[in-house]
Each structure stands twice: as structure tokens, then as C-alpha cells.
SEMARBA-430472 format. One record per residue (C-alpha): residue in one letter; x, y, z. Coordinates in steps of 0.25 Angstrom, whole numbers, padded with zeros to 4 digits, always signed. Each point is the difference from the previous one (the first is absolute). Layout:
BEGIN
AXYZ...
This chain:
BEGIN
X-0068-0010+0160X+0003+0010-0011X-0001-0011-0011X-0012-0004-0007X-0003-0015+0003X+0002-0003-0014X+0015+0009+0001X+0003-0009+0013X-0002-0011-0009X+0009+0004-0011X+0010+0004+0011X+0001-0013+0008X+0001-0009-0014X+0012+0010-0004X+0009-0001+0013X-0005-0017+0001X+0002-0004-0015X+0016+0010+0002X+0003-0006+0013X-0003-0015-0005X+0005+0002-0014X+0015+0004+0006X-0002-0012+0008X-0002-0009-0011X+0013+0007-0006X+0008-0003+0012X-0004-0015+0001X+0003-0001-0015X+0013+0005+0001X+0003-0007+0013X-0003-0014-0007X+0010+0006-0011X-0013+0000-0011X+0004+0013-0004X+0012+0009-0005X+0006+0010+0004X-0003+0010+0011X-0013+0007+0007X-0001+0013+0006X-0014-0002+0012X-0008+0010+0006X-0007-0008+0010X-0005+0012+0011X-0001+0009-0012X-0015-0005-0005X-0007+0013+0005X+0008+0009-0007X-0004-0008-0013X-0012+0000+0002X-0004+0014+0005X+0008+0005-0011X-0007-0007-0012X-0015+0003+0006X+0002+0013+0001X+0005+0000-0017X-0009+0000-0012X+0002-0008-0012X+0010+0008-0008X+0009+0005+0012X+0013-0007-0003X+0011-0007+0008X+0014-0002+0002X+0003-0011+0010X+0014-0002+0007X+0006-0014-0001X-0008-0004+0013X-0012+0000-0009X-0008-0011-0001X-0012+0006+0010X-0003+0012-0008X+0000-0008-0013X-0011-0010+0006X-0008+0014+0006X+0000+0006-0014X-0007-0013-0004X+0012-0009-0009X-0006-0014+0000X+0009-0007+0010X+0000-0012-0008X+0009+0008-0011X+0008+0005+0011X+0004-0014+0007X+0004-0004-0015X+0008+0013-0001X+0008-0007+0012X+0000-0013-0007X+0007+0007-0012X-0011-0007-0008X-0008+0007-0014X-0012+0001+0008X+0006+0011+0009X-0004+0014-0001X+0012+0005-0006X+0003-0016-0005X+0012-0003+0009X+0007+0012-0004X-0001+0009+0012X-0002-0008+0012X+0000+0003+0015X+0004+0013-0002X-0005+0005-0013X-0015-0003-0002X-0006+0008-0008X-0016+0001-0005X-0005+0012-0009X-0014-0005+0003X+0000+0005+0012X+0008+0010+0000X+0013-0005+0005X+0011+0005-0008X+0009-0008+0006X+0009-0003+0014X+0014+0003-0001X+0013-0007+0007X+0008+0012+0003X-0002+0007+0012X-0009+0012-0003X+0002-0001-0014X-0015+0002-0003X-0002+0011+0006X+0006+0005-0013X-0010-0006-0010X-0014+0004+0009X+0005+0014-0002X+0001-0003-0014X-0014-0006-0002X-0006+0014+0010X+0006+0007-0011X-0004-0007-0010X-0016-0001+0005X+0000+0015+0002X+0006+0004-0012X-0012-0010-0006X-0010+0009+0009X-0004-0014+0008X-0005+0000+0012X+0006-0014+0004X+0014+0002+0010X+0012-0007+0002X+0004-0007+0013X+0016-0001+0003X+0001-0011+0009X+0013-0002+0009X+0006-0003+0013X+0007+0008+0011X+0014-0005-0006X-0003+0008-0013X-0003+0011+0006X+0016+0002+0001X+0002-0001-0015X+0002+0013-0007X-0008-0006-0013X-0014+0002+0009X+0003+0014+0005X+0003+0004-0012X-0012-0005-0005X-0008+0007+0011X+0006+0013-0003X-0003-0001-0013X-0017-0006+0002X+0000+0014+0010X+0006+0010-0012X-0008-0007-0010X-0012-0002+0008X-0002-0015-0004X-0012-0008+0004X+0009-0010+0008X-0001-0007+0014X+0012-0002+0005X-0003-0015+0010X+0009-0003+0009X+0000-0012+0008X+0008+0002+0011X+0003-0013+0008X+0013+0002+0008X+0009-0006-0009X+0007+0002-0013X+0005-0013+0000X+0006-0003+0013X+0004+0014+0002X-0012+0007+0009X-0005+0011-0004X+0003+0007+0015X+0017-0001-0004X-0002+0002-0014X-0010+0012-0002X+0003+0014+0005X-0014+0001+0006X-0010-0006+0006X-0012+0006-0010X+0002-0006-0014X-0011+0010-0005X+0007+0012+0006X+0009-0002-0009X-0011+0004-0011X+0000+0015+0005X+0012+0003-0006X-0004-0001-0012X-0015+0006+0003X-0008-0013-0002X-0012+0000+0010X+0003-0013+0009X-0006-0009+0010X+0002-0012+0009X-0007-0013+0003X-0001-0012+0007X+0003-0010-0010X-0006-0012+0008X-0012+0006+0001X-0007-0002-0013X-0012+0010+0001X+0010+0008+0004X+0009+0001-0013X-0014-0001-0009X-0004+0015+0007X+0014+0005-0002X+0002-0005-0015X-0013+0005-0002X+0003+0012+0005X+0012+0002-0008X-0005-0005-0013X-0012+0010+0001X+0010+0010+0001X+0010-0003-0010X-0013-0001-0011X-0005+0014+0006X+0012+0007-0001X+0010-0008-0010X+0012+0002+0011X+0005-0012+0006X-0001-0006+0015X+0010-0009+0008X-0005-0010+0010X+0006-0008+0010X-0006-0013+0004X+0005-0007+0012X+0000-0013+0000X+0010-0012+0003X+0006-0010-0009X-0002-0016+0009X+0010-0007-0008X+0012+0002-0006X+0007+0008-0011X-0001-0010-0009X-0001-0016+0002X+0016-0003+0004X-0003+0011+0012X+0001-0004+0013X-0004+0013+0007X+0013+0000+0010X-0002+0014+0000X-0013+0002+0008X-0003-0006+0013X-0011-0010+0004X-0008+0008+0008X-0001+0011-0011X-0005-0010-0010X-0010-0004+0012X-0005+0013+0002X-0001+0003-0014X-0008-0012-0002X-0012+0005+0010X-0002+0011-0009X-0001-0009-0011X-0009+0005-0010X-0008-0011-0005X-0004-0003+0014X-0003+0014+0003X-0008+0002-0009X-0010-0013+0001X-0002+0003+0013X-0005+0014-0003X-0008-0006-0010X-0007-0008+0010X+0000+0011+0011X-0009+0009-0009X-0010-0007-0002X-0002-0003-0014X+0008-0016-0001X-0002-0009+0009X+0015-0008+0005X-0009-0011-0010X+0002+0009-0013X+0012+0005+0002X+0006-0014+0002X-0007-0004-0012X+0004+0012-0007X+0015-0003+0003X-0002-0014-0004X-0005+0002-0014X+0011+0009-0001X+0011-0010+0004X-0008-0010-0008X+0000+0009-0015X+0017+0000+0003X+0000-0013+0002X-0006-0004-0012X+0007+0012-0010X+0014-0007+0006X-0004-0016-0002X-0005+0005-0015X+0014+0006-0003X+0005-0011+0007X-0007-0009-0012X+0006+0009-0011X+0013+0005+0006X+0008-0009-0011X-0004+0010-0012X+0009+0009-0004X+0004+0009-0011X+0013-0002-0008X+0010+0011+0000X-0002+0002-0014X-0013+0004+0004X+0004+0007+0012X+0008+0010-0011X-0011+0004-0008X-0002+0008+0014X+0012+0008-0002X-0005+0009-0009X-0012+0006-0005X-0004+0001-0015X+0002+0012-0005X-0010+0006-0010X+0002-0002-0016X+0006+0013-0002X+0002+0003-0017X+0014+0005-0003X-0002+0009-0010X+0012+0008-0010X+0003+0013+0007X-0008+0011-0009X+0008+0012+0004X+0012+0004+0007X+0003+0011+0010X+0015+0003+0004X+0002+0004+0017X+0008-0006+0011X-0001-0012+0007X-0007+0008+0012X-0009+0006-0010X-0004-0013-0004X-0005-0008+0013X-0009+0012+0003X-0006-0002-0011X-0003-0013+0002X-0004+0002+0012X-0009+0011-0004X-0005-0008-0012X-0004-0013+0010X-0008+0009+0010X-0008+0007-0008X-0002-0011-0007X-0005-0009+0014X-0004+0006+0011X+0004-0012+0008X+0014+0005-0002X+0007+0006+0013X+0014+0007+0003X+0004-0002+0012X+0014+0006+0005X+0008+0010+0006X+0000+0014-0006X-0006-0004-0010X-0010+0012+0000X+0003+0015-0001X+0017-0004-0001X-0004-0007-0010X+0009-0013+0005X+0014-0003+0003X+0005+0001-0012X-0011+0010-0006X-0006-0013-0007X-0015+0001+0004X+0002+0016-0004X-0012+0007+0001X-0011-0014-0001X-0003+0006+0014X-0009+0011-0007X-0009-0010-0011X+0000-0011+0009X-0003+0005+0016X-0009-0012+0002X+0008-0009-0005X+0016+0002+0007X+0002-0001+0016X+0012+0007+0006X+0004-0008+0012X+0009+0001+0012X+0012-0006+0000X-0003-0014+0002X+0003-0010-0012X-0004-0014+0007X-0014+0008+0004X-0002+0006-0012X+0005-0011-0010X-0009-0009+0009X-0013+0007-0001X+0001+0000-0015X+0004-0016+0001X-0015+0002+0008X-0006+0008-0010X+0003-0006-0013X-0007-0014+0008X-0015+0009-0002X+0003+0003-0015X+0009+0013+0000X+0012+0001-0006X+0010+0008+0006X+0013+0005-0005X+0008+0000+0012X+0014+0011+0000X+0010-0004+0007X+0011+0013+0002X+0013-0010-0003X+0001-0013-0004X+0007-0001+0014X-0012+0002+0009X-0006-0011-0007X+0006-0008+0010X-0008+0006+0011X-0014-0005-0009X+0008-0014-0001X-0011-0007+0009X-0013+0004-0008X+0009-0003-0013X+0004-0013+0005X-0009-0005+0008X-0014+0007-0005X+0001+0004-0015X+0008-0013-0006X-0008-0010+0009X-0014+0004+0003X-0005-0005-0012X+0007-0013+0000X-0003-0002+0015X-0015+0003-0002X-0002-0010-0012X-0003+0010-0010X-0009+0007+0009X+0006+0014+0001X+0009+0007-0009X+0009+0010+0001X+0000+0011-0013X+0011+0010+0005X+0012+0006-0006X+0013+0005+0008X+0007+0012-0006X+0015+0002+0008X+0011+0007-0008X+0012-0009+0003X+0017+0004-0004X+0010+0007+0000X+0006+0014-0008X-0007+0009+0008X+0010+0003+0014X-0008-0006+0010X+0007-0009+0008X-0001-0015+0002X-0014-0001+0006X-0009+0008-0011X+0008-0007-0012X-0003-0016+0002X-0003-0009-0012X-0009-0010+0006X-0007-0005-0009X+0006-0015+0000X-0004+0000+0014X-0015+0001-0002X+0003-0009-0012X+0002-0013+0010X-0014+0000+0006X-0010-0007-0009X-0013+0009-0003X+0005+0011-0005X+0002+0006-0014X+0013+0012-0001X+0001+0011-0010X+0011+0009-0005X-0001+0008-0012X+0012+0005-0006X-0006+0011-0008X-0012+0010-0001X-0006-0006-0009X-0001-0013+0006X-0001+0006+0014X-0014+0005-0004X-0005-0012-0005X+0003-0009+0009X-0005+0007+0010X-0013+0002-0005X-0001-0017-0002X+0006-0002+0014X-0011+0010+0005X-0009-0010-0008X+0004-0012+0006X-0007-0008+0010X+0014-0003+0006X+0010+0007+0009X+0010+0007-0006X+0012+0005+0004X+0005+0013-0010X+0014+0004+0002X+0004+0014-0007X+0014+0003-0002X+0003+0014+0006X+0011+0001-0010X-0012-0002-0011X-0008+0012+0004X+0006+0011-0008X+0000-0009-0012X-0006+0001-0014X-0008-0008-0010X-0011+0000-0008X-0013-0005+0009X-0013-0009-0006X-0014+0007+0001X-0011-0004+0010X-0003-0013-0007X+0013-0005-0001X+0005-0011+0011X+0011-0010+0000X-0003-0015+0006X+0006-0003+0012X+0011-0013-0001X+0004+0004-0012X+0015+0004-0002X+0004+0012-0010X+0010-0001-0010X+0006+0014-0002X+0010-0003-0010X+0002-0013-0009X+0013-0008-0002X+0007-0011-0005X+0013+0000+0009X-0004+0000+0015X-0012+0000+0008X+0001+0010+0012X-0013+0000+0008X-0003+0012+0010X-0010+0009+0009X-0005+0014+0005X+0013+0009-0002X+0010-0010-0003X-0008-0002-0014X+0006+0014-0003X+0015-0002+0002X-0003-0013-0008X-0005+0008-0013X+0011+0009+0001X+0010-0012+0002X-0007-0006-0013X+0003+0012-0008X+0016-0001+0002X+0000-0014-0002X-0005+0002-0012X+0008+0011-0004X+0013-0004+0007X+0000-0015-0002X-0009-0006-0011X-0010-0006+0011X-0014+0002+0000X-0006-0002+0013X-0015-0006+0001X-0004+0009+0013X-0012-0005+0007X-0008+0007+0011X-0006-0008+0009X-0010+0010+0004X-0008-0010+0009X+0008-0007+0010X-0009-0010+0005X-0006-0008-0008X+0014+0001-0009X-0003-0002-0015X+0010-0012-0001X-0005-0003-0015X+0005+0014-0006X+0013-0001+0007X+0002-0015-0003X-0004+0004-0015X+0013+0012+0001X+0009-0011+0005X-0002-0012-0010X+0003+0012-0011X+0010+0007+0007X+0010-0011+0006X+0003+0011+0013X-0005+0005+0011X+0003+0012+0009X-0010+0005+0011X+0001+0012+0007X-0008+0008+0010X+0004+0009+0011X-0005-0008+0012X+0012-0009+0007X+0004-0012-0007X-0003-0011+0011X-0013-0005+0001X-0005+0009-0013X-0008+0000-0014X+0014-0003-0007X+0001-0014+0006X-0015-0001-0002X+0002+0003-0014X+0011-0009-0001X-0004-0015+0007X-0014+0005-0010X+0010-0002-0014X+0010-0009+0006X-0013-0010+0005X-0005+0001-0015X+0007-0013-0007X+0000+0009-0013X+0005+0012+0005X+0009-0006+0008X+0008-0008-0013X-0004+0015-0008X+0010+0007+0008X+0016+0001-0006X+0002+0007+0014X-0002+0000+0015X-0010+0010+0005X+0004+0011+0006X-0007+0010+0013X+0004+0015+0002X-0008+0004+0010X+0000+0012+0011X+0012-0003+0012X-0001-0006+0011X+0000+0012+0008X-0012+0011+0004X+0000+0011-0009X+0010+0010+0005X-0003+0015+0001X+0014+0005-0006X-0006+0002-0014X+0012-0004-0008X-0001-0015+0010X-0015+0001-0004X+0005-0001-0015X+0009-0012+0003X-0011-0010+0008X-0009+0000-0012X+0002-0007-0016X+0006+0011-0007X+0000+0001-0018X+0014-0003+0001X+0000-0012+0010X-0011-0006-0009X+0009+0001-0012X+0012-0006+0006X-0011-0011+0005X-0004-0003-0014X+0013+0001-0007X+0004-0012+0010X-0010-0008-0006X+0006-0001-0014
């Protein structure tokens, strides 16, 4: 035997106490005691626990959704993870994550997630945020043959290899991504060959043999620490039960279950146990009867408490983090540049200021970005901004990963279009972790795309998405409509504990204005009024603030109406009190913005007023939207003109209020 006796121990009590914990879940959810669903790897207990013996304390994490026996080998009291299924307070993340999202910083489990090959994303994330911390700890990707066909992991292995990130890539290959196997679905029949395209060392394993997956995980994490590069590791292995509980298994045979379960891993392993020499069939039936037993009693005590449970008011404080008390001081001095000129500076401010702050993005570096916003940061600040490949979920994943360990990254995404590409760490990662973790993890990132049209390039570099992201809960949105404000909200949003999505009008780039010095900041949530009025209230964002001002000035001049402009400047959370204030003076609205009308900030703005019973009896008119047209933005440039608010069109908007 290659274990110690005290390792066989260990190992036996792991595979026992995840094999019996999973049957405790499905008796519970068979007598309908428990909500939801359940995702079982009975068959899998080897790979658990040859996985976690071969880690230190500090080596992190990231489970798939089947992931209940690499929680219990890391160590999570089993007590907190039954009431975790129960939906109960006493749950490790207090009945916010369930099944599927269990999550435990204590050791080192950052969290499993529900979409397929999803946190492969994140472990990538936290390698690069150890080895930029010069750890020695590593990050474990664990994930099963099915992910192995999402593009999100090979990105991500493609960038561990160039980067040479401290990773182990784990894959649990056992035959079945759901009910599809792996030998219809998989375009080979080696998983870890898979890993030489992308020059990462690779081995396979018997993952039923779990002395067998300790020597191989140990071989691979002593490599990883040694050289920094990552490792891939295919562990072969067989799921006994189904998908998840409403599976039948109609898609295997009988006798392959049968002969899988002669191999089962559990049984194997006692045996081995006894056949070395150093239990007796005495001890190790003892061994696996205290292990049964320490279940038994974790599930009856969060059988006994399984009725406390946290309100949803209490479950809100999870959303966000607090921010730090910044002090917003009076703008000292002034500098005149562009709009361009203004968020390098603030980017060049913030990481000189904290080393913790990373760029992340593509060209960013010698081209200087895009659209030449990062400029020549690359030369003051090599240790501090990664160039990628071209791989937005990948890249826009890792740093969802990183800002987890304490960095704060600023991720660069080329157009506001491609953020649709980073959608699931957005979505699914960055508005949710913390709120999913019960306040365990946070997630202190910012998202830089430049979004709209003006510039000639076509329908899929020109989107305005901003009301998209708006509709998930978790995120707060940014869009600045001058230099001045561009600079300083970045540099708060950099600060923030919080994701933050920061969108930069292309057309904006080029624009003017007088910008704040290094200590000058602007709260996020707070809405800027550019121009005061008495007549009409128009409230806008980003590049439509612009055409706003300009409409204001003939308004004034041609008509004898003073229009109250209002920038927005942070979509979400909207400052309703400052536009609520405007309209009870004002008596009329008009909200524009170069996004399409349907489902957008103007009808936001407007149920906000209209809900408001003093607002609503302040108004002598019915609001009004103008807003972009229904329609992608078109190339011909004189059409490009037409989608979007023009001054004009915001004039005859506001004349029709009167």
C-alpha cells in the first residue's frame, strides 16, 4: 500500500462519509423533505478523495455542480452542508446556494458552479491571482468530460499555458455528460490529449483506484508548485446514479451498471486495505461504520433546526458588499484633455496607487488598446496589465476569479458588443457569487467596453447594451458623459468592492473638458445635473447627455424654455431622488438615450416619476421617450445619423410638451 495507515484512514472516512452523505440526500428528497434538485456522484468517491490528500491547506477549489464529495474532502462540516440542502440559516452559505452552490472559504472552496464548465473560468482566475500574490498555494479546476466540449475551458487552458498559471485542470471523466456519453459526444477517446494542444503536461488515471489518483494528483501538484505551468488530469471514473434525481438512466444498460459496480471504489479499496496487512476486515468495518454514523448524526442535527431561516431582507444585505468611506472632496485643480485622455489617467492614477489593481485585455499593451485608451500605461505599469488572446468569457472569468483573492482587476473589453461573449461570468459569476456565498466572497472588478454608434462600424461593434445587464440583480452600471466625470467615476468604481460594468461612448473619445486632479472622485448612484431649469426636466446618459446640452441651448434661445438637463451618470442604482426633485419643480419630462426604446432606461425613468404620487400630480404633461430606433445601427452613415436622438428631434420632443 502506498498510503500511510493514518492516509488510509483519512481516505476510507472521505469516500464512506460522500458516498453516505449523497445517500442521506437521496432518501431526503425521495420522502420530498427537501427542495429542489441534487446532482450525485456516487462511484465518484476516489477522485474526491485522492484529490483533496494530495492538497495543502491553501490550495483552492472550484467544484462543478456535482459537488458535494469534494466539499466534505476539503473538510465543510457536513452538518452545515445537510442544512444548506434544507434551505436553513445554519447552512454554509445559509440556504442561499444550495445543492449546486456550496461554498466555504474556510477551506478553500471558492464555490461549485451550475453551468457546465463555467468554473473553470474563475480557478484560472484565482492561479493568477496567487501567482501574481507570489503564493505557493494552486488552483484546482474541477469538471466533467461534458465540459470538456465548451469553448469557455479551452480558452481558459490556452490562456493558464501562455500565462503559465499555477492551475490543475481535474477532469472527472465518467462517460456521461448527462445522458449523452462521452464516446458519441467527445472527438476522442483521451480527454488529456486534448491538453497537448495547448502545451500543458498531461496524464491519465484510474479514477476508481484511489491510491491511484493520490500518486497522480501528487504528481501534478508537485509539478505545478515546481514550475508555475499548469497540468491536466483525467480521472476515470463512473457516475452509479443518475444525472440528477428525476434520472432514470434509460440510456445505459444494466449490465454496464453491473460491471461498473464490481469496480466500485469504496469496496476496492477495503479490501486493499485488509490485503496489505495493516487493518484487519474488523477495523476497517469499524472505520466505515463511524464514518456512516458521524453522517448520520450531522443529518438528524440539521434535521432538528432545519426550520430556521433567514428573511429575504436579510438575504439582501448579501447583494452587495460595503464600500469603503470614501471623502468627496472639492476638486482643487483642473486640467483640460479629452475624454480618452481622462480614463488613462485614472487608470494610471489607481494602479500606481494599489498594486492590487490589474488590466486585463486585448491590445491593451504596446497598441496601446482599441481605441488608444490605455496609450502608453503598458511602459509605467508592465507588472500590472496582461494582454490576452482573444478570449472574452476566459479572460473576463479569471478576473471574476481573481478579484475573489483580493485583486482588483479592470477588465477591457474591445467593444461593448463582445460583452456578450463574457455574458456567463457577468451574469452568472460577478453579480451572484457574493450573494450566493452569503457574504463570503466578493467580487471588486470593473468592466471597461466602449458601446455606440458615430464611428462607421457596423451593426455588431455599435450595440448600446447597457439596459441589458441592467435586468440582472448584483450589478452596479456606469456611463459617464464627460471627461471630467469619466475620470472620476472610474477611479470610485475601481474602489468599489462591487462589479461594475463601465460603458464609454465611442463618440465621447475625442471630446473635451476640463478633468479633476488625482483626489477628486464622484460617488457612484448619484445623478449630475448639467444644466438647471425651471421649464422641463430631460433626464439622459453617456453620449445622448451631449445632444441634450446642445438641445437646451436652442430651447433657450429659440423658445423661452429652460430645460433642467440631468445626467444620470450611474444607471444602476438610478438616483430617483434628484430626478424626482427636477420633476416636482419642473411639471415635464422628456428622457432620451440612444439605446432602443423598448424595454429601456426611459420607461425606467418614467414608471420611477409616474409611481411617485407627487411627481405624478407635479406633471402639467405626459412624459415623453426619444430614444435610438428599433433597428441595428446601420453602416450608411447618413442612416447611422437617423437611428439615434438627434438636437433637433430633442427639440421638437420638448416643444410637444408645452
Amino acid at each position: 500500500m502506498d498510503f500511510s495507515k493514518e492516509q488510509a484512514q483519512s481516505a476510507l472516512s472521505i469516500m464512506v462519509r460522500s458516498r453516505h452523505f449523497e445517500e442521506c440526500i437521496d432518501d431526503f428528497f425521495k420522502r420530498k423533505e427537501m427542495h429542489g434538485t441534487t446532482h450525485l456522484s456516487i462511484g465518484q468517491e476516489a477522485c474526491q478523495a485522492g484529490l483533496a490528500l494530495a492538497l495543502d491547506q491553501g490550495d483552492w477549489i472550484v467544484p462543478t455542480h456535482r459537488c458535494h464529495g469534494h466539499t466534505i474532502a476539503r473538510g465543510t462540516n457536513e452538518r452545515k452542508m445537510f442544512s444548506e440542502m434544507f434551505g436553513s440559516a445554519d447552512g454554509i452559505c445559509k440556504g442561499l446556494g444550495g445543492s449546486m452552490h456550496m461554498t466555504d472559504v474556510q477551506t478553500w472552496n471558492a464555490g461549485s458552479s451550475a453551468v457546465v464548465g463555467s468554473g473553470v473560468n474563475l480557478a484560472a482566475g484565482l492561479a493568477f491571482a496567487l501567482k501574481m500574490q507570489e503564493s505557493q498555494a494552486i488552483s484546482v479546476a474541477i469538471f466533467g468530460d461534458g465540459a470538456t466540449s465548451r469553448g469557455s475551458v479551452h480558452e481558459s487552458m490556452n490562456l493558464a499555458s501562455v500565462w503559465s498559471l499555477p492551475i490543475l485542470f481535474f477532469c472527472e471523466n465518467n462517460n456521461y455528460g448527462m445522458s449523452a456519453a462521452a464516446s458519441r459526444m467527445i472527438s476522442t477517446s483521451s480527454i488529456a490529449s486534448r491538453a497537448d494542444s495547448y502545451s500543458i503536461s498531461h496524464a491519465t488515471v484510474d479514477g476508481n483506484d484511489v491510491q491511484a489518483v493520490y500518486r497522480a494528483a501528487s504528481e501534478a501538484v508537485a509539478y505545478i508548485r515546481s514550475t508555475g505551468k499548469p497540468y491536466f488530469l483525467e480521472v476515470k471514473t463512473y457516475r452509479c446514479c443518475g444525472h440528477s434525481k428525476s434520472d432514470p438512466c434509460l440510456y445505459r444498460s444494466r449490465d454496464e451498471e453491473a460491471a461498473w459496480s464490481e469496480r466500485d471504489p469504496i469496496f476496492l479499496f477495503s479490501r486493499t486495505m485488509v490485503e496489505s496487512g495493516l487493518f484487519t476486515e474488523e477495523e476497517v468495518s469499524r472505520l466505515i461504520l463511524e464514518a456512516r454514523k458521524h453522517i448520520d448524526e450531522a443529518a438528524m442535527d440539521a434535521v432538528a433546526i432545519r426550520d430556521q431561516r433567514i428573511g429575504l431582507e436579510q438575504a439582501m444585505e448579501y447583494l452587495f458588499a460595503d464600500e469603503e468611506e470614501e471623502v468627496y472632496k472639492v476638486c482643487q485643480s483642473t486640467t483640460r484633455m479629452s475624454y480618452r485622455e481622462a480614463i488613462r489617467q485614472a487608470l494610471d492614477e489607481e494602479m500606481s496607487r494599489d498594486q492590487a489593481v490589474h488590466l486585463i485585455g486585448e491590445d491593451i499593451g504596446l497598441y496601446g488598446g482599441c481605441f488608444k485608451v490605455t496609450g502608453d500605461l503598458y511602459a509605467k505599469h508592465t507588472s500590472q496589465m496582461h494582454e490576452t488572446p482573444v478570449s472574452e468569457e476566459a479572460f473576463t472569468g479569471l478576473a471574476v476569479g481573481s478579484s475573489l483573492l483580493g485583486l482588483r482587476p479592470v477588465v477591457e473589453i474591445m467593444y461593448g458588443d463582445f460583452s456578450t461573449l463574457a455574458s456567463d461570468p457577468i451574469i452568472n459569476h460577478a453579480a451572484k457569487i457574493r450573494f450566493m456565498s452569503a457574504g463570503q466572497l466578493s467580487c471588486p472588478m470593473v468592466l471597461r467596453s466602449p458601446i455606440g454608434s458615430g464611428t462607421g462600424h457596423g451593426a455588431q461593434h455599435t450595440q448600446c447594451l447597457e439596459a441589458m445587464f441592467a435586468n440582472v440583480p448584483g450589478l452596479i452600471i456606469v456611463a459617464p458623459s464627460c471627461p471630467g466625470d469619466a475620470k472620476a467615476l472610474l477611479k470610485t468604481a475601481i474602489r468599489s468592492n462591487n462589479p461594475v460594468l463601465y460603458f464609454e461612448h465611442k463618440h465621447l473619445y475625442n471630446n473635451l473638458g476640463p478633468v479633476g486632479d488625482e483626489q477628486y472622485l464622484l460617488p457612484i448612484g448619484k445623478a449630475i445635473t448639467k444644466k438647471r431649469g425651471k421649464d422641463v426636466t430631460i433626464v439622459s446618459y453617456s453620449h445622448a447627455v451631449t445632444t441634450c446640452l446642445e438641445a437646451a441651448a436652442t430651447l433657450s434661445l429659440q423658445d423661452e424654455i429652460e430645460a433642467e438637463v440631468i445626467d444620470l451618470a450611474t444607471l444602476k442604482p438610478m438616483d430617483t431622488q434628484t430626478i424626482l426633485r427636477s420633476v416636482k419643480k419642473t411639471g415635464r419630462l422628456l428622457v432620451v438615450h440612444d439605446s432602443p426604446e423598448y424595454g429601456g432606461y426611459g420607461a425606467e425613468v418614467i414608471a420611477c416619476v409616474t409611481s411617485d404620487s407627487d411627481a405624478l400630480a407635479s406633471l402639467q404633461a405626459t412624459p415623453r421617450r426619444l430614444c435610438g430606433k428599433e433597428s441595428p445601427i446601420p453602416f450608411a452613415p447618413e442612416l447611422e445619423l437617423e437611428v439615434i436622438p438627434s438636437k433637433e428631434a430633442v427639440v421638437q420632443a420638448v416643444r410637444l410638451l408645452f
